[in-house]
PyMOL CGO cylinders between C-alpha atoms (Angstrom):
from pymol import cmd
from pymol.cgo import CYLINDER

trace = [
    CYLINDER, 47.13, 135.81, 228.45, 43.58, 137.53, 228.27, 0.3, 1, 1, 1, 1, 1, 1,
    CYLINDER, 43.58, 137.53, 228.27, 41.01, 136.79, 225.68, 0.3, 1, 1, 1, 1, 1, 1,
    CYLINDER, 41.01, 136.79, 225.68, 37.51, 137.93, 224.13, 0.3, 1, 1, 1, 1, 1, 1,
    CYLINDER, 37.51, 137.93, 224.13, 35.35, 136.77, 222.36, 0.3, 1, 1, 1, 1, 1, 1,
    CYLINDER, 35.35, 136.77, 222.36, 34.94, 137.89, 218.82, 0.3, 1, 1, 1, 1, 1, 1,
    CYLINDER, 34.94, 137.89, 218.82, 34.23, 136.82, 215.05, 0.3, 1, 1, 1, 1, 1, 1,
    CYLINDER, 34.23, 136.82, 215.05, 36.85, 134.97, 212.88, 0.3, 1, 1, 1, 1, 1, 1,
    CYLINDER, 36.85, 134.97, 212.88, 38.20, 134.47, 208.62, 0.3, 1, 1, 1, 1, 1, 1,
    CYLINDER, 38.20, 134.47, 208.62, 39.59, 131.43, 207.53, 0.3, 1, 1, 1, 1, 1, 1,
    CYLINDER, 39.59, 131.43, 207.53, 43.33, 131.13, 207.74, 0.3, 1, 1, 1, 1, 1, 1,
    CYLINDER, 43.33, 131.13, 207.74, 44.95, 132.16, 204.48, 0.3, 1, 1, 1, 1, 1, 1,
    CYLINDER, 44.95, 132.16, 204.48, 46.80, 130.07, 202.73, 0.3, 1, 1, 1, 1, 1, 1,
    CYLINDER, 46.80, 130.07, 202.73, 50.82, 130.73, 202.87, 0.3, 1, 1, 1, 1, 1, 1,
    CYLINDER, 50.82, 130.73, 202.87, 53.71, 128.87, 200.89, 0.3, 1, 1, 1, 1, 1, 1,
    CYLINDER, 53.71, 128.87, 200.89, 56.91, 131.62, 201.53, 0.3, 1, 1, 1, 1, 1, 1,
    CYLINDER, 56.91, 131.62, 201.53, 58.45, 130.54, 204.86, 0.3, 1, 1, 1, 1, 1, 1,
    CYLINDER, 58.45, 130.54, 204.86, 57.61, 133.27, 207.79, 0.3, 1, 1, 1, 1, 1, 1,
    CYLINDER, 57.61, 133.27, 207.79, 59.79, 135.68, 208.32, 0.3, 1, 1, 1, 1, 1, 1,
    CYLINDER, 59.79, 135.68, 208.32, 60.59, 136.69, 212.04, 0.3, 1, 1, 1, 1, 1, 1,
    CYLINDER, 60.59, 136.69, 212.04, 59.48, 139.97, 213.80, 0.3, 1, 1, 1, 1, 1, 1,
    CYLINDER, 59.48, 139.97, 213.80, 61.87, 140.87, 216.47, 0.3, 1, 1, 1, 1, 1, 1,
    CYLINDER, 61.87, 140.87, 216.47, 60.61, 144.83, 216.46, 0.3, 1, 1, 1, 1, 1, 1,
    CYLINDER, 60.61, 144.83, 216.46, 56.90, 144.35, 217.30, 0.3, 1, 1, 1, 1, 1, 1,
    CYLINDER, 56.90, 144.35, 217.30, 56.27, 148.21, 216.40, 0.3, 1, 1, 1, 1, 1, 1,
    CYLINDER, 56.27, 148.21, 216.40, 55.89, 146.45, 212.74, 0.3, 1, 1, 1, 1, 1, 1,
    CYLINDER, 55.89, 146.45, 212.74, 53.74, 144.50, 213.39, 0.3, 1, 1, 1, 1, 1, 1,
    CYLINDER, 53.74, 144.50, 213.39, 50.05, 145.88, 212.07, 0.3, 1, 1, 1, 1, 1, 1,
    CYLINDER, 50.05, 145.88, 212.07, 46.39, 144.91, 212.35, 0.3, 1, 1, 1, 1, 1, 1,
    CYLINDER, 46.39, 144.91, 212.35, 45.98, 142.06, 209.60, 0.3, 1, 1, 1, 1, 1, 1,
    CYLINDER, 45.98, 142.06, 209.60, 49.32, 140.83, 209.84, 0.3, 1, 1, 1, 1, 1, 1,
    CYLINDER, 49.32, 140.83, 209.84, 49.33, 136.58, 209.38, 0.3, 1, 1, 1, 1, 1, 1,
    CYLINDER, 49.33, 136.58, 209.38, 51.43, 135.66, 212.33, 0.3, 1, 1, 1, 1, 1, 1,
    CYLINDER, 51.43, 135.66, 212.33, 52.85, 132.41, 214.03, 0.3, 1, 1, 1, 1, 1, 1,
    CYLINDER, 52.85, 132.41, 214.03, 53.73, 132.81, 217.89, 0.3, 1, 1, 1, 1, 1, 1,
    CYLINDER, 53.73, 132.81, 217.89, 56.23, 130.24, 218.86, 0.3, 1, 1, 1, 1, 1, 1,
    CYLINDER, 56.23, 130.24, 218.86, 58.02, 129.88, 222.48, 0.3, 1, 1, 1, 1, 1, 1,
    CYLINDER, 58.02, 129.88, 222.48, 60.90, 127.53, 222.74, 0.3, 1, 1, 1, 1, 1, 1,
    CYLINDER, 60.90, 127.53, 222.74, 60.54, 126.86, 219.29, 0.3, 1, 1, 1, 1, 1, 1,
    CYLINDER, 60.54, 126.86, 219.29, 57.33, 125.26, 219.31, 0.3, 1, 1, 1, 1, 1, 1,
    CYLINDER, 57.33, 125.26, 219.31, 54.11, 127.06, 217.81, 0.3, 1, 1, 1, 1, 1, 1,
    CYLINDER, 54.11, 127.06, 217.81, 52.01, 128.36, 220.47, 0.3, 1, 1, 1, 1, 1, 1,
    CYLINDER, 52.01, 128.36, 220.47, 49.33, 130.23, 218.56, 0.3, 1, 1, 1, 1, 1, 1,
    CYLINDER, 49.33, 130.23, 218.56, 48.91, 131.27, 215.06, 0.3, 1, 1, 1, 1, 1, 1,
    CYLINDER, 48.91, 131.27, 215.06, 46.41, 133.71, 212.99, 0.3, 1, 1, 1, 1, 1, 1,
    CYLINDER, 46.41, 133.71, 212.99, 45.46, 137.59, 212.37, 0.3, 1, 1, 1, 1, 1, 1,
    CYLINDER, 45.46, 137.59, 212.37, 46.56, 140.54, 214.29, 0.3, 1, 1, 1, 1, 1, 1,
    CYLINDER, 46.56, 140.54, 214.29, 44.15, 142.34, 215.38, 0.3, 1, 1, 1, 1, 1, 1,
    CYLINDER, 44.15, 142.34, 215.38, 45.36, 145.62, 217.27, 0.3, 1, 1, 1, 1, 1, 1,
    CYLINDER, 45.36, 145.62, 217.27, 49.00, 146.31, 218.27, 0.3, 1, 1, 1, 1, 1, 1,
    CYLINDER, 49.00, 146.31, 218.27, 49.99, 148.41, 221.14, 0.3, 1, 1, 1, 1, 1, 1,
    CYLINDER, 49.99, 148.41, 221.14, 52.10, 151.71, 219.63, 0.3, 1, 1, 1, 1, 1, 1,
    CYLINDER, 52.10, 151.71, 219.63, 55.90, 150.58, 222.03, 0.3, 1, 1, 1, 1, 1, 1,
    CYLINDER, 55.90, 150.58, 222.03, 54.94, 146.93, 220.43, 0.3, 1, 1, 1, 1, 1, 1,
    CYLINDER, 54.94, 146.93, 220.43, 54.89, 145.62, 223.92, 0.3, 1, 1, 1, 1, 1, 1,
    CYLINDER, 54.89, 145.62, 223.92, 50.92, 143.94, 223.45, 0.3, 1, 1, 1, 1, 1, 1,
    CYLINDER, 50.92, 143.94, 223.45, 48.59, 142.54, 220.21, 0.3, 1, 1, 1, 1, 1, 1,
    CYLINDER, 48.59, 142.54, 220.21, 45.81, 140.72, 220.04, 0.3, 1, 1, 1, 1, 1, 1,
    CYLINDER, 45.81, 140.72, 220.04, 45.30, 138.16, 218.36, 0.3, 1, 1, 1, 1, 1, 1,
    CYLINDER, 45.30, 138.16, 218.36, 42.31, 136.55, 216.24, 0.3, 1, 1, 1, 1, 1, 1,
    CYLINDER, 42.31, 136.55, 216.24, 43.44, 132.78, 216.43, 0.3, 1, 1, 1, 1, 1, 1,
    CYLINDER, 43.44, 132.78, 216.43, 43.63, 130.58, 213.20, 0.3, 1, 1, 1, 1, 1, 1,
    CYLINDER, 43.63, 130.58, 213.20, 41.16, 128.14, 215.20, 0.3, 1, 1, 1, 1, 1, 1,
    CYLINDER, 41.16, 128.14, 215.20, 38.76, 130.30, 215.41, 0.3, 1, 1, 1, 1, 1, 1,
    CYLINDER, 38.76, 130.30, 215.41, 39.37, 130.38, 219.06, 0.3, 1, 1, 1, 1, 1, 1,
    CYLINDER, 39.37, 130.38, 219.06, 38.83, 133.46, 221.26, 0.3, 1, 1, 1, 1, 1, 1,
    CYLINDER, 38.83, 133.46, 221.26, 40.99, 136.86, 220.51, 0.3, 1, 1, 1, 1, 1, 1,
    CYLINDER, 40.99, 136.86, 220.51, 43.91, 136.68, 223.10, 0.3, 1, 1, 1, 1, 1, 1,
    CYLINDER, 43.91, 136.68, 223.10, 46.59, 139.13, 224.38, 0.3, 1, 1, 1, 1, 1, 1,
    CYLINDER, 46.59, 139.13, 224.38, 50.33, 138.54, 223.48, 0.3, 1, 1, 1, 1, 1, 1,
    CYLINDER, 50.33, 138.54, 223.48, 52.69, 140.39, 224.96, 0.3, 1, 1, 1, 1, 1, 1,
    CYLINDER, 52.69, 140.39, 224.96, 56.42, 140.38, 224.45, 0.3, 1, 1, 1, 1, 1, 1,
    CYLINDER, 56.42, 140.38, 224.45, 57.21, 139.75, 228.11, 0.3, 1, 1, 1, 1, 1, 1,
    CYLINDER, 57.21, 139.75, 228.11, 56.25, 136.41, 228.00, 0.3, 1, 1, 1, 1, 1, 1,
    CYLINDER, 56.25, 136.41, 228.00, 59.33, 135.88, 226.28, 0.3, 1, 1, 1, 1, 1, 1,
    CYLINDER, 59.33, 135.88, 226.28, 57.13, 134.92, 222.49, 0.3, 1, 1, 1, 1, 1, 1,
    CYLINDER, 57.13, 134.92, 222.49, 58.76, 134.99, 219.00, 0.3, 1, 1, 1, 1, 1, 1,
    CYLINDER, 58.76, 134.99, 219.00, 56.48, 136.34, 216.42, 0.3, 1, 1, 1, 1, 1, 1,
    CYLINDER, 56.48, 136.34, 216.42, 56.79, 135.33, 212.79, 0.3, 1, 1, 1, 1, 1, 1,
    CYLINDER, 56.79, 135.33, 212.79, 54.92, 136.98, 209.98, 0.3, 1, 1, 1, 1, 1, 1,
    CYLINDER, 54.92, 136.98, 209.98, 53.39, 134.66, 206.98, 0.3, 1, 1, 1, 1, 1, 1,
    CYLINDER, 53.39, 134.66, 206.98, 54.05, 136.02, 203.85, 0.3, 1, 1, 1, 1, 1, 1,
    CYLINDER, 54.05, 136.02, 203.85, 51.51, 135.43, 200.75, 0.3, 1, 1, 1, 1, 1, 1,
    CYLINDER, 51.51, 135.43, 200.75, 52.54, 133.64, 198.32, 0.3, 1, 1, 1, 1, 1, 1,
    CYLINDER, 52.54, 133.64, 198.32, 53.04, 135.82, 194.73, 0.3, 1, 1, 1, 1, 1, 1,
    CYLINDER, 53.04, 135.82, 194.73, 51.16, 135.29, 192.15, 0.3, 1, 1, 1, 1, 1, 1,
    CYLINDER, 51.16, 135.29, 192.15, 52.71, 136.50, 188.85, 0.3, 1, 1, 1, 1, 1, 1,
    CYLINDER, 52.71, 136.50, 188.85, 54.67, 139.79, 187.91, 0.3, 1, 1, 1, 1, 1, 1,
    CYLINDER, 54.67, 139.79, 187.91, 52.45, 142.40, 189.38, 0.3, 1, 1, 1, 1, 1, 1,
    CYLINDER, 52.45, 142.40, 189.38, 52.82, 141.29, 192.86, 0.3, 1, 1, 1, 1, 1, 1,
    CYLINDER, 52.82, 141.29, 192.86, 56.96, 141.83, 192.18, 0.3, 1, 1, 1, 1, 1, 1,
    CYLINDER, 56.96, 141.83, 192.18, 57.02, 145.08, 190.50, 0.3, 1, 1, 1, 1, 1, 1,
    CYLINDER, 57.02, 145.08, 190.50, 53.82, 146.54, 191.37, 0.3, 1, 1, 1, 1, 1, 1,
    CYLINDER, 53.82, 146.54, 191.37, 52.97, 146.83, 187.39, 0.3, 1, 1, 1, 1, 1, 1,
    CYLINDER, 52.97, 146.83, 187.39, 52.45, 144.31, 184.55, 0.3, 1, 1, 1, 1, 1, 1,
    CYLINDER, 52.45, 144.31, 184.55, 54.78, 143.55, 182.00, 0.3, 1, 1, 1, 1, 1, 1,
    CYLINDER, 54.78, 143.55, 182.00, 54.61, 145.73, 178.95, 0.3, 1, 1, 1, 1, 1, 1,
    CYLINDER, 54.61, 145.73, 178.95, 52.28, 148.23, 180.68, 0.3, 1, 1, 1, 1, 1, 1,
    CYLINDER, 52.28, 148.23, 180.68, 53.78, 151.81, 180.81, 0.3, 1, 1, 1, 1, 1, 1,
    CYLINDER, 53.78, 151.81, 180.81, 53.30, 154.05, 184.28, 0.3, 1, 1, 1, 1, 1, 1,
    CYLINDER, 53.30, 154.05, 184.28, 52.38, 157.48, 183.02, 0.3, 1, 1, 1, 1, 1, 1,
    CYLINDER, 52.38, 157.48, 183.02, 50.72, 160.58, 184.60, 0.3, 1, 1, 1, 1, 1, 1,
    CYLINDER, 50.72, 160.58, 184.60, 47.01, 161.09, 184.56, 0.3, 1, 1, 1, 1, 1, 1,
    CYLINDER, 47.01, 161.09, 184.56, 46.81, 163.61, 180.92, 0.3, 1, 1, 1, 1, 1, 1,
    CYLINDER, 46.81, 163.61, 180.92, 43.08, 163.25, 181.03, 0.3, 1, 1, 1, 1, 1, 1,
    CYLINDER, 43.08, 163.25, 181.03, 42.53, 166.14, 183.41, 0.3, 1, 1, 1, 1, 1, 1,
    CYLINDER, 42.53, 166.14, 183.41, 45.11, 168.57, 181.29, 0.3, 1, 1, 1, 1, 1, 1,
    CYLINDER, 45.11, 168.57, 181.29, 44.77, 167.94, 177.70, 0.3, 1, 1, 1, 1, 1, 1,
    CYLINDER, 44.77, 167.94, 177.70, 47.64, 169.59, 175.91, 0.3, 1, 1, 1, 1, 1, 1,
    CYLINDER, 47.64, 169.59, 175.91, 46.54, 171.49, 172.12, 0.3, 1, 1, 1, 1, 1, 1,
    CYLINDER, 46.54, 171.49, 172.12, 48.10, 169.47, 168.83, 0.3, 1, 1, 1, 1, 1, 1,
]
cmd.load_cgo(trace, "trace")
């Protein structure tokens, strides 16, 4: 595996289990991942870049380690973390009693 150097967040804080990636073409830049061969965890942290055929990503370690190559021929299992949810909005993409209506601003209509 390759590696560069390069600046690094805090890991994020996840609670929902992760869920497996076995097409690496959804995988995207940002992604929270675990790495895991054999079953044991290899690497975890933030995707950086992803190869378009999902063959390649780099990856900004947890650690705070140096960015390093993964690529699916080394026979890796990716998992994404998923962020915890905080409250109704996260679930329905609106809050409770909150209607979704169309922007009238721009066309007001006569009385």
């Amino acid at each position: 595996m390759g590696a560069m150097s390069t600046n690094h967040r805090p890991p994020q804080q996840h609670t929902c289990p992760p869920e497996p990636v076995q097409d690496w073409t959804e995988l995207h830049g940002s992604d929270q991942v675990d790495v895991r061969q054999d079953g044991n965890l290899v690497s975890s942290g933030e995707i950086d870049l992803c190869t378009a055929d999902g063959s390649v990503f780099w990856l900004l370690p947890d650690n705070a380690g140096e960015r390093t190559m993964i690529s699916k021929s080394e026979g890796l299992c990716v998992y994404r973390r998923i962020p915890a949810r905080k409250g109704p909005k996260a679930q329905t993409g609106r809050v409770p009693g909150t209607a979704h209506t169309r922007d009238t601003d721009s066309h007001p209509t006569d009385p």
